[in-house]
Structure formats: structure tokens, C-alpha cells
C-alpha positions in Angstrom: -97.0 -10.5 1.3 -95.9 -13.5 -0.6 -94.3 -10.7 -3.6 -92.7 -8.9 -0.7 -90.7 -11.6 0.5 -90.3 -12.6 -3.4 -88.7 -9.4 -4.0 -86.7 -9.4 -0.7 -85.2 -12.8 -1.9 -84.0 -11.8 -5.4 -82.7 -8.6 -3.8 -80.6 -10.6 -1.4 -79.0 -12.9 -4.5 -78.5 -10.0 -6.4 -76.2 -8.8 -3.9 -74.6 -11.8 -3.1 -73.8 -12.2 -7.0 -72.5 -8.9 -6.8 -70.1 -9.7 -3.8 -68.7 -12.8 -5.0 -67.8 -10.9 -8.3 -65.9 -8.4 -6.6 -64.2 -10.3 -3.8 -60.6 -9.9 -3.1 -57.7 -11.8 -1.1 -57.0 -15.7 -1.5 -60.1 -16.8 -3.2 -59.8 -14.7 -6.1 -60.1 -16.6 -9.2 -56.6 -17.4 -11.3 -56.0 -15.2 -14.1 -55.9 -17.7 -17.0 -53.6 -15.7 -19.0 -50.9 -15.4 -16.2 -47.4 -17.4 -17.2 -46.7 -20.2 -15.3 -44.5 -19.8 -12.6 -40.3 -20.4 -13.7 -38.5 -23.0 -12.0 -34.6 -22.8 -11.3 -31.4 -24.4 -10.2 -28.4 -22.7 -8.5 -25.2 -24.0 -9.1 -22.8 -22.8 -6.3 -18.9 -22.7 -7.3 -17.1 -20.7 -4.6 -18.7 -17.3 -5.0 -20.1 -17.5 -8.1 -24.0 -18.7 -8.4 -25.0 -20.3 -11.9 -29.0 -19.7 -12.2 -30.7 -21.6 -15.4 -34.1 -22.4 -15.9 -36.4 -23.7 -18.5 -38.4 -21.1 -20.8 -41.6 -20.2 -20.2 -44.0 -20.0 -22.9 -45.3 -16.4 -23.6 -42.6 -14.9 -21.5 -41.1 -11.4 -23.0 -38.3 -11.4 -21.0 -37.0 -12.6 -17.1 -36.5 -10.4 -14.3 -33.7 -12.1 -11.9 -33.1 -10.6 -8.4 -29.9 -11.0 -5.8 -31.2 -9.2 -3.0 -33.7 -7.0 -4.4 -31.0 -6.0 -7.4 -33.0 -6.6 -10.3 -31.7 -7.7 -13.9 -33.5 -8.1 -17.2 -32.7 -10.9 -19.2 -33.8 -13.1 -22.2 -31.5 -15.6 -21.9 -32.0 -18.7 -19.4 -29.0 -18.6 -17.7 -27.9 -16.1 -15.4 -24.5 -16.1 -13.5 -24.0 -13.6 -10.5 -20.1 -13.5 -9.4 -17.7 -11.8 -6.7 -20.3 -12.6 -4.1 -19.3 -12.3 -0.2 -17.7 -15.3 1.2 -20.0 -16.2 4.4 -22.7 -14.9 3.5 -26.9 -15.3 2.7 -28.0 -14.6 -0.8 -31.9 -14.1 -1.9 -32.5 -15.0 -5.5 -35.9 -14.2 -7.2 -36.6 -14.9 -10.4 -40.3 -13.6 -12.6 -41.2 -14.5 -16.4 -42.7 -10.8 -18.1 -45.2 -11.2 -20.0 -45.9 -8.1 -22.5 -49.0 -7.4 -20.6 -48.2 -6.9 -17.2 -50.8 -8.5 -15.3 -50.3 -11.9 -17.1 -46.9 -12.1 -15.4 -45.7 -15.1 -13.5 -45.4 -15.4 -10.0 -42.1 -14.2 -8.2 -40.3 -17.3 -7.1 -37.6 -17.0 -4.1 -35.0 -19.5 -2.9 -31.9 -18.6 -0.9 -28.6 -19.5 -1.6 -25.8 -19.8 0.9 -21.8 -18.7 0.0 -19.6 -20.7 2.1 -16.2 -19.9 4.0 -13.3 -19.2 1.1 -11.3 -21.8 0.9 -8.0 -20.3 -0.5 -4.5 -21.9 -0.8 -2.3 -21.5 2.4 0.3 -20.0 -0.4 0.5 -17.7 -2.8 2.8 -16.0 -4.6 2.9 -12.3 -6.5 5.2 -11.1 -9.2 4.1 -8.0 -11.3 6.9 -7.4 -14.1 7.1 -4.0 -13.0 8.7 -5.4 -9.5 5.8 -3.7 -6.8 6.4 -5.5 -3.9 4.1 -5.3 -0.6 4.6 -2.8 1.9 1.3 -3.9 4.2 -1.8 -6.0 4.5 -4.9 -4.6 6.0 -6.2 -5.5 9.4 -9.1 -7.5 8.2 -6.5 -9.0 6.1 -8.3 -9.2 2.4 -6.0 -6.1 1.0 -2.5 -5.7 0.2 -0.8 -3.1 -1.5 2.6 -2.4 -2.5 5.0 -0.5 -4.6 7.9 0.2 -6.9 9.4 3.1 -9.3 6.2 5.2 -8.8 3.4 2.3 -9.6 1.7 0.2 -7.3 -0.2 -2.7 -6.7 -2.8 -3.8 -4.9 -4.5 -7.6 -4.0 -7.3 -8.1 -3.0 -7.3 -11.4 -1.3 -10.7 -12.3 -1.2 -10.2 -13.0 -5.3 -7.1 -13.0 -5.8 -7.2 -10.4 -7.8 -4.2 -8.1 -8.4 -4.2 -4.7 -9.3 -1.8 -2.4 -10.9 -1.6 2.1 -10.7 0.5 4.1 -12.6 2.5 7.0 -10.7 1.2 5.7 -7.3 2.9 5.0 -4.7 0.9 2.7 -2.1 2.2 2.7 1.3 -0.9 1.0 3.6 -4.3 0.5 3.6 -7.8 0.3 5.4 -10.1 -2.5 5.7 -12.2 -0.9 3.3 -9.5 -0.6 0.2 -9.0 2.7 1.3 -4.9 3.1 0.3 -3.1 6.1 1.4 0.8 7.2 0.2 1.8 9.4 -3.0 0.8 10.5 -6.2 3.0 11.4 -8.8 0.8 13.2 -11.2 1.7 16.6 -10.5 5.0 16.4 -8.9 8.0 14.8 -9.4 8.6 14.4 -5.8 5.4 12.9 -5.1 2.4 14.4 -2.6 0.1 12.5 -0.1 -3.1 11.0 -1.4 -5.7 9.0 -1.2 -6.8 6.2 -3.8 -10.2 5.8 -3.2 -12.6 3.8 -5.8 -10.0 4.0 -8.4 -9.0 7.6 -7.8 -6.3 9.6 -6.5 -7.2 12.2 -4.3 -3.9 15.0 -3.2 -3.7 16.6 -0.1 -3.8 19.8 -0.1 -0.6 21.3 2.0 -0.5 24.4 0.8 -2.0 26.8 3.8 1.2 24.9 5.6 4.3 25.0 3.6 5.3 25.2 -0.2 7.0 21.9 -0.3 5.9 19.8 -3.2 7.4 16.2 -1.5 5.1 14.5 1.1 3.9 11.4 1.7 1.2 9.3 3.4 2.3 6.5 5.9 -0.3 4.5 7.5 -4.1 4.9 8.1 -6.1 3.5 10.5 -8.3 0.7 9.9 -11.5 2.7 9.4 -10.1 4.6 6.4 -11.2 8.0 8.5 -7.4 9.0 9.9 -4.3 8.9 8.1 -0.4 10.0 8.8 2.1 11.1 7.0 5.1 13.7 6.7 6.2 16.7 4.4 9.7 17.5 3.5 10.3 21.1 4.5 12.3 22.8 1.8 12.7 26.4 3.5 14.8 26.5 6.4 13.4 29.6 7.7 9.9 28.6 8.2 8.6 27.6 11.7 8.0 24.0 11.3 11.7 23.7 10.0 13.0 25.4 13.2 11.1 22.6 15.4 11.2 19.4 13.0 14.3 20.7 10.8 14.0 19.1 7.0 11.0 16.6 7.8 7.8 17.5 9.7 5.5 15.0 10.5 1.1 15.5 10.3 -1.8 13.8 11.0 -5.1 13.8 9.0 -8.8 13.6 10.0 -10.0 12.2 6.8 -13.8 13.1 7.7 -13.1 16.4 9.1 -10.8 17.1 6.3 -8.9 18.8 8.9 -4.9 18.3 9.2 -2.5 18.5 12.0 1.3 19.2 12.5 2.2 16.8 15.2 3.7 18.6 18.3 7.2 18.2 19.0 8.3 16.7 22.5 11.0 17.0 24.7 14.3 16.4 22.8 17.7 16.1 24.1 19.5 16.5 20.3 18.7 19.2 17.9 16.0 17.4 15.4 16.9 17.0 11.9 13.3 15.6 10.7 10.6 13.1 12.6 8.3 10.9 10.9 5.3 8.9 11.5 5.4 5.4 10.5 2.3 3.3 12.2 -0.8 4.9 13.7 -3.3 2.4 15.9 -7.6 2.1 15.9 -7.7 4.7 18.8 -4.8 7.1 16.9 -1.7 6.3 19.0 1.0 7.2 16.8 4.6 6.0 16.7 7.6 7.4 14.2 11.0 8.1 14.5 13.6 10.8 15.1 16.5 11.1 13.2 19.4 13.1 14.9 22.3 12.3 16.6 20.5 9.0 16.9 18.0 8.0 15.5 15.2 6.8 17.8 11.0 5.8 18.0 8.7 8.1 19.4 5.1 8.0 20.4 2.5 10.4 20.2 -1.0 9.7 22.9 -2.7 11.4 20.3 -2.3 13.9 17.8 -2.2 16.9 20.1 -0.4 15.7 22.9 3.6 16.1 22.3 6.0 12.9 21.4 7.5 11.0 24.1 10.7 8.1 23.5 9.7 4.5 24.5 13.2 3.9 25.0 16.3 6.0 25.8 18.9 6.2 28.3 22.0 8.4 28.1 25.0 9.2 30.3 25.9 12.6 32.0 27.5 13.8 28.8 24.3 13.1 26.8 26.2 10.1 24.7 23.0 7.7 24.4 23.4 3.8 25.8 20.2 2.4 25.1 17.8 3.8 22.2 15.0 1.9 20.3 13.5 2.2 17.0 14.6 3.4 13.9 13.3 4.0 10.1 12.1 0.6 10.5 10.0 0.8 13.9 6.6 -0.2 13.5 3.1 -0.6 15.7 1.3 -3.8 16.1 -2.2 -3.4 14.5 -3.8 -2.9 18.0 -1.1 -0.8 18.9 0.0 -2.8 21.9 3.5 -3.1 21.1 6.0 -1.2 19.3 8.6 -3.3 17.5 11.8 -2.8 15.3 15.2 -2.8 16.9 17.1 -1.6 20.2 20.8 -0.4 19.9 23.4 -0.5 23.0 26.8 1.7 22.4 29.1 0.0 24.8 32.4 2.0 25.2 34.7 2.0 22.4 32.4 -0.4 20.5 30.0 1.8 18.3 26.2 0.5 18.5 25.1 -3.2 18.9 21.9 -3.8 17.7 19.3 -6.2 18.9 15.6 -7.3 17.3 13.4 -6.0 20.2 9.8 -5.2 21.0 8.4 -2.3 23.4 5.0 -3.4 25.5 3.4 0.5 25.5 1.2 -0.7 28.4 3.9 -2.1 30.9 6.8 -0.1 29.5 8.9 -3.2 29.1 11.6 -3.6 26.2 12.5 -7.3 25.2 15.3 -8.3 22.7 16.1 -11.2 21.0 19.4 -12.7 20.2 20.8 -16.4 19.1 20.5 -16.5 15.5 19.2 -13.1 14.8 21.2 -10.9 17.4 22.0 -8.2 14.5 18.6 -8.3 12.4 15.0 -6.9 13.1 11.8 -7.7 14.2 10.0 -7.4 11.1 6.6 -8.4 12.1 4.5 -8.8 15.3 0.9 -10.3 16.3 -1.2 -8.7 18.5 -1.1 -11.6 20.3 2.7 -11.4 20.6 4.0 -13.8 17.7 7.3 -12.3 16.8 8.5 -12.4 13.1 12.4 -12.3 12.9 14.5 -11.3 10.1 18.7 -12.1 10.8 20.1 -9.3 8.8 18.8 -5.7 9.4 17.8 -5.1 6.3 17.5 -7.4 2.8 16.5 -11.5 2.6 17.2 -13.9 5.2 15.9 -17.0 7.1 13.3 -15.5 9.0 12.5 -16.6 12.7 9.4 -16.8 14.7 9.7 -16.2 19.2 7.0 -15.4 21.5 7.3 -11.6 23.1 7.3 -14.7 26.4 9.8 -16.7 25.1 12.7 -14.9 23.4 15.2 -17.1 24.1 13.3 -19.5 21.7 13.8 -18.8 18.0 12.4 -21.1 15.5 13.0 -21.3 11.8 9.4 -20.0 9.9 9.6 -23.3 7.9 9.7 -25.4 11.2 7.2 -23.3 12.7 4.8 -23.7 9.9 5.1 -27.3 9.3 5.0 -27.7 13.4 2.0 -25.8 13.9 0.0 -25.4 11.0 0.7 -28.1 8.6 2.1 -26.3 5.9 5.1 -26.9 4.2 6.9 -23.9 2.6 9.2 -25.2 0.7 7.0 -27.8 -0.5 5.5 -24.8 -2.9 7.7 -21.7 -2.6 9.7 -20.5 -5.8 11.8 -18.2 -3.5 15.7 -19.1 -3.1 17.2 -20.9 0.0 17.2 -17.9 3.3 15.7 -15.2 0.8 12.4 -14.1 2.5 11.2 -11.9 5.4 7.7 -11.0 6.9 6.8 -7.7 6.9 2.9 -7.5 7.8 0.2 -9.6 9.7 -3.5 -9.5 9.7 -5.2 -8.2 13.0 -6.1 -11.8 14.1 -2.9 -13.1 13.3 -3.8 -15.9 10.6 -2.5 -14.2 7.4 1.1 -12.9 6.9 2.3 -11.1 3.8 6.3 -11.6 3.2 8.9 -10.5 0.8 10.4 -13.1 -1.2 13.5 -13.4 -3.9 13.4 -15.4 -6.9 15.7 -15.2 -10.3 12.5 -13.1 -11.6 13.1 -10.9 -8.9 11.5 -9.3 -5.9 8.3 -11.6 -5.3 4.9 -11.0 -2.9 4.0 -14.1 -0.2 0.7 -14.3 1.3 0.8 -17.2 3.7 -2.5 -18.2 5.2 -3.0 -20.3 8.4 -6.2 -21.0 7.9 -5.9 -22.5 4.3 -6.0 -25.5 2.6 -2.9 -27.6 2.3 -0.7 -28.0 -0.6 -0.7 -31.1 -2.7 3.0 -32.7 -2.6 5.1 -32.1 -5.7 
């Protein structure tokens, strides 16, 4: 009995010495040969992170991580840059040994990229004189144009862009620029520039016309409008739109659209698009007899004027809109300028503003009764220009106060601290704002310097200027 139990004992440590030998989980014994485990520092600068750490003896090499993106290295330093502003970063960082169990332990730490702080001006000057046509409604882009190449900004870096036989008229949140290329005609055809390439539309199945253009896209990149110049008087778009005809295009569907004509009371010598909203209202403008803004619901529902009265002979007394009408990046208002034709007096023109919801026009006049409105907030800031077209002082009114008209320098100083002149380079009364961002806080302008034709970014949210 006594070698039973005997036996029965030894069995029992045997298999305990067995168990502990293969056990798994937190008590397993440390691999002597593994590397120690790195430690590093993260300098933060803006949206660069700086990572350095001291060398690890046996390590091959380092593996660094931002968010699971892994990099091999050798060095002990490691700099990750153009990071997003407001944002939550996961660095990891491993030493390799050459035998692939002996490697370190992973080590995280997170990293946090504050709000940009960027200059509450700036100025732009490529030597080829591009000049900005729009900013994008999440306001980090802006692209512009001149003689067939282009720029673009992006705002986040300052960094500025330049593309040969381009021509770029606007511009999604995404980067996504739509206008012209020039690479296979002359004239220039609508495109896309999309991650550094051009991409034509093809509008062959429509017309033979080798001049068209993009105008505007929606935020979302996915819809974009634009016009052809119809060459053959004969053809059936020519007898609706005469010499321009105006389209849409469903980027995703790849599908396009000739926008249908509406009622007109004055044989049509071209329409075109100019401003298209999130939900794919579209405005443009009809150039006959006079030239007027029109809206389009949607893409299949025929154009309608905001504004236009005539007389019993057809002579018009109140039209709105021109070349230079223009939608407010919710598409709320409608904004350019409104013409009277008193008897005997020609036109009179007046900076005005359309509200498409209530239908109600509102005009400015005091020191800009002859310019434009050049820009508008969705929030119903008014930008003034007092000229119709070129540099002058520019004004800022309220679409609920358009008697009041107040110098953009005094404005800016009275309301957000910055002083323009303080920093600008442009000449005395030679600047206009063309764009806004969809919140409002940053404008893009047009300025004029000895150098030239200059782009201003003015941002309400930035950091003063130091006094010079």
C-alpha cells in the first residue's frame, strides 16, 4: 500500500513539473534575450512631432508607428510632419532584434496636435500673376488663375501650388478643383484636377465644340457645372441657348446634363451657370437683351429669373444679376447687382442681394451705389466693392442693415482686432473680397501692389499682427 501511494505521489509532481513548464499567460518567465523596452520623447511644433530615443543595445533596426503606419528606421530620431490640426495621434515605437522573438516590447504614448494657429494675414504673389477665383467651403483651399496656369493654397500649410495649362475656377472641400485644361485644345475643355491630375470631360456625344469650361462644384466634389460654347448654329442646343449652353455634371454617375431652358421673354444669346449650392440649386446668367440671373431648383426642372420686371412693351425696369452674380455657399442668397432703367436715363446699377427663400431683393447705396456685392456670408455679412469691376475700398453692411456701410479696415479693427494696414503691402483703396468660407471666419480678397495682382487670405480667427 505504502509503494502505491509512493507511486501515486511522484506521478502527481511529475505532472505538476510538467504544467508549470508549459504554462502560458502573465506568469510566463521573461525571455532573457528580449531587448529592453525603448523610451521616447515627442517634441510637438505645430503639426510636426519630433520622436528621439536612446539606442538600444542589440537592436537591428526600430519600427516607429503613427496610427498603425509603420516605418523602419536605424536612426534615433524620427520626425512625422503635415499632421491634422485638432487631432489625436498614436505613436508606437519597437527595437528589432535579428531574431524575432528577442524583440522589445511595443511602447505607445499619444500625442495631441492642437488648433492651427495661423496669421490673421497673408498674402500671395506667384510671378506668373494667378490670382484667386474661390476658397472652399471648409475654407483650407484656394485656387486661382491666370494665362492658362493656376494655383492652388492650401491653407492648412500654407503651401502654394502652381499647374501649367490649367485653368482653376473653384473647388471642393476635398481639393477636388474643377475649370479647364489646356492640354489638348487651345480653347480649353472642362476638367477635373484630382490628386495632381487633369481629368477632360468628355462632350462629345453632345456637340463638337472644343471650348468649355467648368464653373463651380459643390462641396462634396460629387456635382460640378459648367458651360460649352456652341460653335454650330444649326444644332439644337444652339436654337434654345444660342452660342453658350450651360450643363451639369454628376461626378459619381459620370452622367451629364444640359440644363433646361425656362421661360424667356428675349431671344437667348447664351446662359451660364456660375454658383451651384450643397443640395444642387443652381444660379447663372442670361445674356440677351439684358443680361439677367437665373435659377435652376435642380438640374431638371427649367430656369426661372429671381428678379425682372418689364413694361407693356417688354423694355425691362428692374433686372438682377449679371456675369458677376454669385450664390452664397448655402445657397440662401443670390448676390451681384440690380439695374433700374429709368426713362431716358439708360441703367442704374445698385450692389444688391436676392433672399431665394422670401423672394426679397435688397440694394445698397451711400458709398457704393454703382459697385457690386462681391461677397456674402451665409449669415448675411455683405462684402462691397464701389466700382463694378477692378480695386476699390471695399465695404462691409448686413443684408438687415443696408443703409450702414462700413470701411473693411474699420470693420476689422472694430470687430476683430486686426489691423489691415498694419501689415498689408497692397496700395491705398486697391482690394476687393471675392470669396468667404462657409462659416464666415476666412475671406480670400484681391489685392494690387507695384508687383502686381496679389492673393489675401484674411482670417478672423487668427492671431494678431505684431506692430511695425
Amino acid at each position: 500500500m505504502k509503494n502505491i501511494f509512493k507511486t501515486l505521489a511522484v506521478g502527481m509532481l511529475a505532472i505538476m513539473a510538467i504544467a508549470c513548464t508549459n504554462e502560458e499567460g502573465p506568469n510566463k518567465p521573461v525571455n532573457s534575450n528580449q531587448l529592453a523596452t525603448p523610451e521616447f520623447n515627442c517634441n510637438v511644433i505645430e503639426n510636426t512631432v519630433t520622436v528621439s530615443w536612446a539606442a538600444v543595445e542589440g537592436a537591428a533596426y526600430y519600427e516607429i508607428s503613427l496610427n498603425n503606419e509603420t516605418t523602419k528606421t536605424d536612426k534615433l530620431v524620427h520626425r512625422f510632419e503635415d499632421l491634422k490640426y485638432d487631432t489625436v495621434y498614436t505613436i508606437a515605437l519597437q527595437a528589432i532584434s535579428a531574431i524575432a522573438e528577442n524583440s522589445s516590447e511595443k511602447v505607445t504614448r499619444e500625442v495631441t496636435i492642437g488648433a492651427r494657429k495661423v496669421p490673421a494675414y497673408r498674402e500671395w504673389c506667384p510671378q506668373n500673376g494667378a490670382a484667386a477665383n474661390a476658397i472652399s467651403d471648409n475654407g483650407r483651399w484656394v485656387v486661382g488663375c491666370f494665362d492658362r496656369q493656376s494655383m492652388i493654397i492650401d491653407l492648412n500649410t500654407d503651401e502654394l501650388t502652381m499647374i501649367e495649362n490649367f485653368d482653376c475656377i473653384d473647388v471642393a472641400d476635398d481639393g477636388t478643383i474643377v475649370g479647364s485644361t489646356y492640354e489638348d485644345s487651345m480653347m480649353g475643355e472642362a476638367a477635373l484636377y484630382i490628386n495632381g491630375k487633369s481629368i477632360k470631360l468628355d462632350l462629345s456625344e453632345l456637340t463638337t465644340s472644343d471650348m468649355s469650361s467648368f464653373s463651380a462644384v459643390t462641396p462634396d466634389g460629387e456635382y460640378a457645372i459648367g458651360w460649352w460654347w456652341e460653335y454650330d448654329e444649326s444644332s439644337y442646343y444652339s436654337s434654345l441657348y444660342g452660342y453658350i449652353v450651360p450643363f451639369a455634371y454628376d461626378v459619381i454617375k459620370d452622367r451629364i446634363t444640359v440644363l433646361p431652358v425656362g421661360e424667356n421673354v428675349y431671344p437667348l444669346s447664351g446662359v451660364s451657370p456660375y454658383g451651384v449650392s450643397p443640395d444642387r440649386h443652381i444660379v447663372g446668367c442670361e445674356q440677351s437683351d439684358a443680361m439677367m440671373a437665373v435659377y435652376w431648383e435642380d438640374e431638371y426642372t427649367p430656369f426661372t429669373y429671381p428678379v425682372f420686371e418689364y413694361d407693356s412693351n417688354y423694355v425691362p425696369t428692374l433686372t438682377f444679376g449679371d456675369t458677376q452674380v454669385r450664390m452664397t455657399t448655402s445657397g440662401n442668397y443670390l448676390y451681384g447687382v440690380a439695374k433700374t432703367y429709368p426713362e431716358g436715363a439708360g441703367e442704374v446699377q445698385q450692389p444688391a442681394c436676392y433672399n431665394v427663400e422670401t423672394g426679397e431683393l435688397t440694394t445698397f447705396a451711400g458709398a457704393c451705389a454703382i459697385g457690386s456685392v462681391s461677397a456674402m456670408t451665409n449669415d448675411g455679412i455683405v462684402f462691397l466693392n464701389n466700382v463694378p469691376l477692378g480695386y476699390e475700398t471695399a465695404y462691409v453692411s448686413h443684408i438687415n442693415d443696408s443703409e450702414t456701410l462700413t470701411p473693411i479696415v474699420d470693420w476689422l479693427i472694430d470687430n476683430n482686432d486686426i489691423d489691415l494696414y498694419n501689415y498689408m503691402n497692397v496700395e491705398e483703396n486697391a482690394y476687393v473680397i471675392i470669396g468667404a468660407s462657409a462659416d464666415g471666419r476666412t475671406l480670400v480678397g484681391l489685392g494690387y501692389t507695384d508687383m502686381g495682382q496679389i492673393t489675401i487670405v484674411i482670417d478672423l480667427d487668427g492671431e494678431a499682427m505684431p506692430e511695425i
